[in-house]
C-alpha positions in Angstrom: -23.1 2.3 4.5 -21.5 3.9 1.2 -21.7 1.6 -1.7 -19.4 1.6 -5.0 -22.2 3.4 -7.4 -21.7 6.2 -3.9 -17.8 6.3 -4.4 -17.9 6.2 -8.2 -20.5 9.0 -8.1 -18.1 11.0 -5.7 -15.4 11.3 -7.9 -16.9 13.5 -10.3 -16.0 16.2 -8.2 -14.0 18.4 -10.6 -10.7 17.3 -9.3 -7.5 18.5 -11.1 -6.1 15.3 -12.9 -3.7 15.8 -15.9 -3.0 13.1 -18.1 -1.4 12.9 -21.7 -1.5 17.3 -21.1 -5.2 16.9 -21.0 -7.3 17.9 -17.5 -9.6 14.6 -17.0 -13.2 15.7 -17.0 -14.5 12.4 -15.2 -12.3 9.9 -13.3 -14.5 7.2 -12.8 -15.2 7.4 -16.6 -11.9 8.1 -18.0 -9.8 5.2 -19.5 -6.9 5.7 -17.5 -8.7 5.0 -14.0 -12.1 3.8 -15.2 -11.3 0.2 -14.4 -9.2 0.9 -11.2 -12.0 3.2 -10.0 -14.3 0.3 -10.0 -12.1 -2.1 -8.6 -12.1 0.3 -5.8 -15.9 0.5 -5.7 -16.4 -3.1 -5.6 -14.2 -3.2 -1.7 -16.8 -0.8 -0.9 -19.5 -2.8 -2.1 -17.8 -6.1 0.2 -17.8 -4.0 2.9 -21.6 -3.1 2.5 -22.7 -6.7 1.9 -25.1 -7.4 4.6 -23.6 -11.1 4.7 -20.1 -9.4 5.1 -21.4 -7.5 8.1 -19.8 -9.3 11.0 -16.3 -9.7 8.8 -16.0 -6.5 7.9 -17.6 -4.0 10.1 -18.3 -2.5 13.7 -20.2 -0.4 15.4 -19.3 3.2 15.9 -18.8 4.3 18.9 -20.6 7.5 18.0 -23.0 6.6 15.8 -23.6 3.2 16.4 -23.7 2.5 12.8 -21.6 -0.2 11.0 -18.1 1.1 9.9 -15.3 -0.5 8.2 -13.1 -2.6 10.9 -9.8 -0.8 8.6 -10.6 1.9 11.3 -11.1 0.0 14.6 -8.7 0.9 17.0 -7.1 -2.5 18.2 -7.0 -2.9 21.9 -6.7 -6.8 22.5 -5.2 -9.5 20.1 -8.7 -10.5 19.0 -9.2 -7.0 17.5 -6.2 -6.8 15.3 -7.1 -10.5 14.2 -10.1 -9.3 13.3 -8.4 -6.1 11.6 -6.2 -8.8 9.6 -9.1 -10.7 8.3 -10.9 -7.5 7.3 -7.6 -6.3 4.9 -7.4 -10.4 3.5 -11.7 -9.9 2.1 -10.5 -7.0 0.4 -6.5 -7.4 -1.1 -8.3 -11.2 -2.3 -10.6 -8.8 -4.7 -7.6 -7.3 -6.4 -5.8 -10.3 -5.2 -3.5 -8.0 -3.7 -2.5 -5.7 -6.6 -3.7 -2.8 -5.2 -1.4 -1.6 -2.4 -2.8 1.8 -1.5 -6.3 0.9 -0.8 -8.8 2.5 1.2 -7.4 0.4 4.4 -4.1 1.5 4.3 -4.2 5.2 5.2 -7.3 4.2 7.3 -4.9 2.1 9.4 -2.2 5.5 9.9 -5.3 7.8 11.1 -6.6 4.6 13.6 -2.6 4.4 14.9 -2.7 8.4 15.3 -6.2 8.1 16.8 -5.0 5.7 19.5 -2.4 7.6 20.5 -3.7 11.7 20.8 -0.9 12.8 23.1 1.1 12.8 20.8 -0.5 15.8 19.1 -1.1 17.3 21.9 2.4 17.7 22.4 2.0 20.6 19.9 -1.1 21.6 21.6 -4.7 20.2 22.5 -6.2 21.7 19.6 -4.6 19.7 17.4 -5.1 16.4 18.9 -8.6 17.5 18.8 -8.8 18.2 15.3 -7.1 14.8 14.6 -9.7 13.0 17.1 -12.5 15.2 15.3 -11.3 14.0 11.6 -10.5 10.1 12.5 -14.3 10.3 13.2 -15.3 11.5 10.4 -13.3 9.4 8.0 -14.3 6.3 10.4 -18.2 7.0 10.2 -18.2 8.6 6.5 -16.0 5.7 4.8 -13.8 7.8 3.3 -10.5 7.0 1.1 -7.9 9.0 2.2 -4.3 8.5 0.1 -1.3 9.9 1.3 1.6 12.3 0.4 4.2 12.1 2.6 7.5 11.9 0.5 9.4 15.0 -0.8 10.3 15.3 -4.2 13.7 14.5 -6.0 15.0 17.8 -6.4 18.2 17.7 -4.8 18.4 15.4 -2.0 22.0 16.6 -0.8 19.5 19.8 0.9 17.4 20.1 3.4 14.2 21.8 2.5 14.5 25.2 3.8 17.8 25.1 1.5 16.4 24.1 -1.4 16.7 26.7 -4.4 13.1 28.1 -4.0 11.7 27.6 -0.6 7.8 26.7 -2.3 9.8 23.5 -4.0 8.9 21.1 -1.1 5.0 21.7 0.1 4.9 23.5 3.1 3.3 26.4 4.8 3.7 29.2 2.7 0.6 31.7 4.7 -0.7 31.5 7.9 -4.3 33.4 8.3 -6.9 33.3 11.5 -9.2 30.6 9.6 -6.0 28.3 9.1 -3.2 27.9 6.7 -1.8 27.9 3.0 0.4 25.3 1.8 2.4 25.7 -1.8 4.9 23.2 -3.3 5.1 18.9 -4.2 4.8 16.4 -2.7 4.8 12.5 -3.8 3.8 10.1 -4.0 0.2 9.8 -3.9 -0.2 6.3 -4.9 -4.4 6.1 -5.6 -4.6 10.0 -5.5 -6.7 10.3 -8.4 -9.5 7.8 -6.9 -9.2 9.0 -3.1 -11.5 11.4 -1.8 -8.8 13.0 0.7 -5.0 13.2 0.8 -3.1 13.1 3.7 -0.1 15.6 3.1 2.9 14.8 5.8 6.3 14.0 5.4 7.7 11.1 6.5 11.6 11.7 5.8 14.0 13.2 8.5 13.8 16.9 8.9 15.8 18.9 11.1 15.9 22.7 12.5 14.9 25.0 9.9 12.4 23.1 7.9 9.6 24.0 10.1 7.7 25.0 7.6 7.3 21.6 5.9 6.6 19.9 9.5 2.9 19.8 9.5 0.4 16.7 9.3 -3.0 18.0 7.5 -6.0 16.7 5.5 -6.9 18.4 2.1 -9.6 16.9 0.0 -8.3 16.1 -3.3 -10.8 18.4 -5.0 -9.5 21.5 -2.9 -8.9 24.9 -5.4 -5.1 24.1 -6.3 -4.3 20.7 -5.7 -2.9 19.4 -9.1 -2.3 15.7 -9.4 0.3 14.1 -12.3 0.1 10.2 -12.7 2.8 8.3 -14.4 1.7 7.3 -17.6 -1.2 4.9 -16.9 -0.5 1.5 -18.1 -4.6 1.0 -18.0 -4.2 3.4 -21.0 -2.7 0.8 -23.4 -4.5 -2.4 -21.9 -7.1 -2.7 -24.5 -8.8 -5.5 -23.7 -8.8 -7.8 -20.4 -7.6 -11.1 -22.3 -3.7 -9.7 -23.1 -4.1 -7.4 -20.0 -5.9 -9.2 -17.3 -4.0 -6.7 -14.3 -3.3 -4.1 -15.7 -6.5 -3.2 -17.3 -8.0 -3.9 -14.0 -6.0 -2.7 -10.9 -3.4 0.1 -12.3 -4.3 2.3 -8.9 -1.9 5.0 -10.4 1.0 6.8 -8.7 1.1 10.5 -8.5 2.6 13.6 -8.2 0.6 15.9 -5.7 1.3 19.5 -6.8 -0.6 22.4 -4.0 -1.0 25.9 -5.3 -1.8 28.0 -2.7 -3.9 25.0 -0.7 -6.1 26.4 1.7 -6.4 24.7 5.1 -8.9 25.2 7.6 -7.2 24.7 11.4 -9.6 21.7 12.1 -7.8 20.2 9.4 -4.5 20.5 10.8 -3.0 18.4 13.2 1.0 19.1 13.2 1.9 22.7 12.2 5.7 23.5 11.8 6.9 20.9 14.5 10.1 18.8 13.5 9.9 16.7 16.5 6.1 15.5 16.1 6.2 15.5 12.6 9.4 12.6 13.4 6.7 11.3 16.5 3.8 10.8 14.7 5.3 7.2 13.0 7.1 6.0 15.6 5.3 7.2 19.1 1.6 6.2 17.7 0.7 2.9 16.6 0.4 5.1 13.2 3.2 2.9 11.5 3.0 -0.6 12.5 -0.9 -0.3 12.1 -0.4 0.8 8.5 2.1 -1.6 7.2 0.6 -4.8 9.0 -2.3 -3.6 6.4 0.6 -3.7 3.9 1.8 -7.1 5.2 -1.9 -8.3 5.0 -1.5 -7.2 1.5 1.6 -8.8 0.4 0.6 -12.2 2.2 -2.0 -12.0 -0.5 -0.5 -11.7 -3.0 2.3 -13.9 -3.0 -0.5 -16.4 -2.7 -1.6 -15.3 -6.0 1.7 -15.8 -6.9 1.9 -19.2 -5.5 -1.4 -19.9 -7.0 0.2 -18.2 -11.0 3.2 -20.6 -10.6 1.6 -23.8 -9.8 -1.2 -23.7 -12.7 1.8 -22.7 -14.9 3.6 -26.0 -13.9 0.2 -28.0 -14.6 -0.3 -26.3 -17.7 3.6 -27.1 -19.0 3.5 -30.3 -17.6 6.8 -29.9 -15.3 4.8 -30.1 -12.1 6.4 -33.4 -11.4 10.1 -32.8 -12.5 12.0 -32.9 -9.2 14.1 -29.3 -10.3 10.8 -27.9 -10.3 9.9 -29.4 -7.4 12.7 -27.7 -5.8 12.1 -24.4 -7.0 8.5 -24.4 -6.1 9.5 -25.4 -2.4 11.9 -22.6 -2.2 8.8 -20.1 -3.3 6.9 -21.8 -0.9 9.0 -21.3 1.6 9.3 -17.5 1.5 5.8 -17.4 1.3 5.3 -19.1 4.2 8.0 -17.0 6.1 6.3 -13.9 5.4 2.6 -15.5 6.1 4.1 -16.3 9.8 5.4 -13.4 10.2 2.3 -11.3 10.2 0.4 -14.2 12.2 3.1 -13.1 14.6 2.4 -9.6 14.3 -0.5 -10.9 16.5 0.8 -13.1 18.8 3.5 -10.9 19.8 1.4 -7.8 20.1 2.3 -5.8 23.5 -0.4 -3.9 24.9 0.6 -0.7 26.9 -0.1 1.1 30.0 -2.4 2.8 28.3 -4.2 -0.4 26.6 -3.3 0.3 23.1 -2.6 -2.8 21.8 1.2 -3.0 19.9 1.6 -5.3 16.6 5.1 -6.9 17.0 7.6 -4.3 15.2 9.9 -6.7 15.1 8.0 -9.0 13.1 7.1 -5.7 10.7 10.2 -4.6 10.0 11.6 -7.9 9.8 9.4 -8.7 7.0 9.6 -4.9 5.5 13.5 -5.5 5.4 13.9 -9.0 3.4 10.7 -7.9 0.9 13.6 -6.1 -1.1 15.5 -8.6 -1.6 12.9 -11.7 -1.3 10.6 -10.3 -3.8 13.1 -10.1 -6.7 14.3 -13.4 -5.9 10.7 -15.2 -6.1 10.2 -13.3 -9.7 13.4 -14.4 -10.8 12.4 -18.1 -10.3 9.0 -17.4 -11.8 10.9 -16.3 -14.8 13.2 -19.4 -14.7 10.0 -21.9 -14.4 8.8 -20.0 -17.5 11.0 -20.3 -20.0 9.9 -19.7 -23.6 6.3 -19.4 -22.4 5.9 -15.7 -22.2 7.7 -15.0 -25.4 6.1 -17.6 -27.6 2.3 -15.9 -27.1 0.6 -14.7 -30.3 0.8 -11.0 -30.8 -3.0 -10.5 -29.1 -6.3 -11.7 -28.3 -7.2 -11.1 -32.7 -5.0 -14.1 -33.7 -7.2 -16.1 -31.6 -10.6 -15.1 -33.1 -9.0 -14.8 -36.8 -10.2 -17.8 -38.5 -6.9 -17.9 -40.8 -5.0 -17.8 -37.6 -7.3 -19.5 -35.5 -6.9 -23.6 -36.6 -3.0 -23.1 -36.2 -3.0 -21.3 -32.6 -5.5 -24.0 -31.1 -2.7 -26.8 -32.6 0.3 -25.7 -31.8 0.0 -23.1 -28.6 -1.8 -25.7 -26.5 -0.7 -27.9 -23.7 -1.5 -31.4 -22.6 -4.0 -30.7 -20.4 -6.0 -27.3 -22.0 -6.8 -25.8 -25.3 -5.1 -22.6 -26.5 -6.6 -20.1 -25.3 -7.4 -21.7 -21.6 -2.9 -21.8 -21.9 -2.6 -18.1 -23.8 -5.0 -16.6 -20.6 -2.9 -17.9 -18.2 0.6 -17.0 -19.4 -0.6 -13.5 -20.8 -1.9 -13.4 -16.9 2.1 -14.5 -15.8 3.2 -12.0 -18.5 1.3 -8.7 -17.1 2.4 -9.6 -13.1 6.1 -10.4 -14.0 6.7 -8.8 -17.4 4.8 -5.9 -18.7 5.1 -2.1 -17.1 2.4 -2.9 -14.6 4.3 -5.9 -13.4 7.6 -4.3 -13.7 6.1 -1.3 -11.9 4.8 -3.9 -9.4 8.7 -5.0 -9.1 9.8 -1.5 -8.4 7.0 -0.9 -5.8 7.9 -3.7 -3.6 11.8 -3.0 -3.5 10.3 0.4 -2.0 7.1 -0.7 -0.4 8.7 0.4 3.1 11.5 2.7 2.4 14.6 2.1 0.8 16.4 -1.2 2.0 18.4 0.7 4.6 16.0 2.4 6.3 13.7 -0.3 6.8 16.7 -2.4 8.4 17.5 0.6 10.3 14.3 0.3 11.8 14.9 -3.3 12.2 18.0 -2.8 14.1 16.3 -0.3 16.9 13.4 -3.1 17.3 15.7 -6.1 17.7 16.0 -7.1 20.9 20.3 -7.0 21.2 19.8 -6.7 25.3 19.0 -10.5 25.3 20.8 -11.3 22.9 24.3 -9.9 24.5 23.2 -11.3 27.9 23.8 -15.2 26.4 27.2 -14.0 25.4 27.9 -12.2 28.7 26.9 -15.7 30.4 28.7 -17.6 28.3 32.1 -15.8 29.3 30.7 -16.0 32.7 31.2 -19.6 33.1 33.8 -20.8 35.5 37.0 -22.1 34.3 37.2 -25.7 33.9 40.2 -27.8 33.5 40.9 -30.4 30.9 41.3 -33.8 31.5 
C-alpha cells in the first residue's frame, strides 16, 4: 500500500503553487503546507497499518490487493457501516479539522462508479473512462481534490455571458487526443497536497454554457494548472503550543487557475453536456456518498468539541454550576442529533433495482441544512462558557519559559486543578478552534460546508417525504361527521 514517506515524496512534483508572490519549490517542505502535508501522510500511514487492515481496507476487485474502504462501492448496509467506520480512523487523526481529505472526493468517484449509466447517457466512452479512472484512483490510493465551484465574477450571468468567455474554466480546444480547458475555478480545498483535481461544476447551468459542462481529471502537476491559497494561517503559527491547529491541519483553500489544460479523452467523463453535468450529483450515489464522508467528519469533530468544552469546565471549575450544566446539555444535545442522524443514514439506506445501496438523503440533507445555523449556535455557547479565559492568556509560549515572567504566570494563570501551562495549552487549544483565522475560517467553512443555507434546504424539501405527510391531513378531513352531545 502507499505510505506517508510515498505521498510526501509525491508532491515534489513541480506543481505550480504561489504563495506570498513566490512559486513554492517543495510542498511537503514549505512552511505553509509542511505540517498539513504530514498530517495527510500520517491517514495514509493508518491506512497501511497492518493492524488497521481489516478497519480500513478491502480487496480489489481487480487486483486483489488491499485498498482503502473510502472507495468501496456500498451495496448492503454492512458496507456503508463499514465505510462510516473507515472516515471516523481517519477525521479522529485530525480530529476532524480537515474536511477535504483523501476520503472525501474518493466517496464522489465510488457514487459515480456505482452508477456508469449515467455517463453513458453522453456516450459509452465516457462511462468507460470514468470506470477506467475510479480504478485507478481505487487501486493507486490517490488524493484527488475537487474544483467544482465557479468563480465570483459576476453571478447575475451565466457563463457563456460572462465578459470574457475563458473567465469560467471550460473547453476552450477540442483536438483528436482530447481537450483544452482555460479559465478558474474554486475552490480546491487541499489542492496543493492532492495529487489530482477533479474539475466539474456543481452550480446550475443552462443552454449555452456547454462549454463549462464537462466532468474531467487533471493531475495537479499538469503544464498550466496554477493554484492560489488564501493566506495560510500555518504561515504565522510558529510554534504548536499557541497554535496547536492551525500549525497542524491548515489543509489550505485554493484558487485553481488552467492555462491552456490539456486533457487526454480517457480523462474525460462529461464533455459539454448541461443535463449530465446537473445528473452526475443527483442520479449517482455521487452526492450522498460524499457528504455522509462529510457527516462522518463533522460527527467528529463536534466530539472534539464536546471533548474542548468539558475539560474547559474542569479546568475553570464551573463543571458543577447548574447554568453550565444547562449549556453543556444543550451542546450535547445537537451533538447527539447530528451523531443519529448519520447512524440513520444507515439504517434508512434503500437499495435499488439495480443493488446500489442509497444512504438516507433525507437524513443528509437534514443534517446539511441545520449545520448553518447549529454550528454558529454551539460556538457561541463555547464562547459564553469561556469568558475572560481566552483573553487573559500571556502574549506566547516565551512568557512561559522566561524566568522573570515565569514565577508570576505559574501563580496567577493556574486553576484549581492544573498548573499554568497544563491551563494556557488548553485554552490557547479553545482559542485557535473558536478564535484565531483558522478557527474563524473553520466557522465560515461550516456555514458553507454543503452550499449555501438555501440550497441545501432546497434539497431537503425535494427529499422530504410531503406524500405521507399530506395523506394524514387528507384522512383527518376524511373523518365522518360526528355530532355533539
Amino acid at each position: 500500500m502507499r505510505t506517508g514517506a510515498d505521498y510526501l515524496r509525491s508532491l515534489n512534483d513541480g506543481r505550480q503553487v504561489f504563495v506570498e508572490g513566490e512559486r513554492v519549490k517543495d510542498v511537503s517542505m514549505h512552511k505553509a503546507f509542511r505540517e498539513a502535508a504530514r498530517s495527510v501522510a500520517r491517514l495514509f500511514d493508518i491506512a497501511a497499518a497492518p493492524e488497521n487492515r481489516e478497519l480500513m481496507t478491502f480487496k480489489s476487485p481487480k487486483t486483489g490487493n488491499p485498498v482503502w474502504r473510502a472507495y468501496q462501492i456500498p451495496k448492503t448496509h454492512a458496507d456503508l457501516r463499514e465505510r462510516r467506520l473507515f472516515s471516523e480512523k481517519w477525521a479522529e487523526a485530525s480530529f476532524g479539522l480537515m474536511g477535504r481529505s483523501p476520503d472525501h472526493v474518493a466517496s464522489f468517484f465510488s457514487g459515480y462508479a456505482a452508477v456508469p449509466s449515467v455517463f453513458a447517457a453522453g456516450g459509452q466512452k465516457y462511462a468507460d473512462n470514468l470506470i477506467a479512472f475510479y480504478e485507478r484512483m481505487r487501486d493507486e490510493h490517490l488524493y484527488l481534490s475537487y474544483a467544482i465551484v465557479p468563480p465570483q465574477i459576476d453571478r447575475s450571468k451565466p457563463a457563456h455571458k460572462q465578459s470574457d468567455p475563458a473567465l469560467y474554466a471550460g473547453v476552450v480546444k477540442e483536438r483528436d487526443d482530447g481537450i483544452v480547458i482555460s479559465g478558474a475555478q474554486q475552490l480546491a480545498t487541499g489542492g496543493p497536497l492532492s495529487d489530482w483535481i477533479h474539475l466539474s461544476c456543481i452550480h446550475a447551468l443552462q443552454p449555452g454554457d456547454e462549454n463549462y459542462a464537462n466532468c474531467v481529471a487533471i493531475p495537479v502537476a499538469a503544464p498550466g494548472v496554477k493554484l492560489y491559497p488564501r493566506r495560510p494561517f500555518a504561515l504565522r503559527a510558529d510554534n504548536s503550543f499557541d497554535y496547536p491547529l492551525s500549525s497542524r491541519f491548515d489543509e489550505s483553500d485554493a484558487y485553481a487557475v488552467f492555462d491552456n489544460v490539456f486533457v487526454p479523452w480517457e480523462h474525460v467523463f462529461i464533455y459539454r453536456n448541461v443535463e449530465l453535468s446537473r445528473d452526475q450529483w443527483w442520479k449517482t450515489t455521487a452526492h450522498s456518498l460524499g457528504n455522509h464522508q462529510a457527516q462522518v467528519r463533522y460527527v467528529v469533530k463536534l466530539r472534539f468539541m464536546m471533548g474542548l468544552a468539558k475539560r474547559m469546565n474542569e479546568v475553570t471549575g464551573n463543571e458543577g454550576n447548574p447554568a453550565v450544566m444547562i449549556m453543556m446539555g444543550e451542546l450535547a444535545a445537537l451533538a447527539s442529533i447530528y451523531e443519529s442522524l448519520l447512524v440513520s443514514h444507515e439504517l434508512m439506506a434503500t437499495i435499488d433495482k439495480d443493488g446500489v445501496l442509497w444512504p438516507s438523503r433525507t437524513s443528509l440533507y437534514a443534517a446539511s441544512a441545520m449545520q448553518s445555523e447549529f454550528n454558529g449556535r454551539m460556538l457561541e455557547i463555547i464562547r459564553e462558557l469561556a469568558g475572560s479565559a481566552f483573553i487573559t492568556l500571556p502574549s506566547s509560549l516565551a512568557d512561559i519559559e522566561n524566568p522573570e515572567t515565569a514565577a508570576d504566570i505559574e501563580r496567577y494563570m493556574c486553576s484549581g486543578s492544573t498548573d499554568a501551562k497544563s491551563r494556557i495549552a488548553l485554552m490557547r487549544m479553545l482559542w485557535d478552534f473558536i478564535g484565531s483565522e483558522f478557527g474563524s475560517r473553520h466557522q465560515q467553512y461550516e456555514k458553507f460546508y454543503g452550499g449555501a443555507s438555501f440550497v441545501v434546504k432546497q434539497s431537503m424539501y425535494r427529499n422530504y417525504d410531503f406524500k405521507r405527510a399530506t395523506a394524514l391531513v387528507d384522512a383527518a378531513l376524511a373523518l365522518p361527521s360526528v355530532k355533539a352531545g
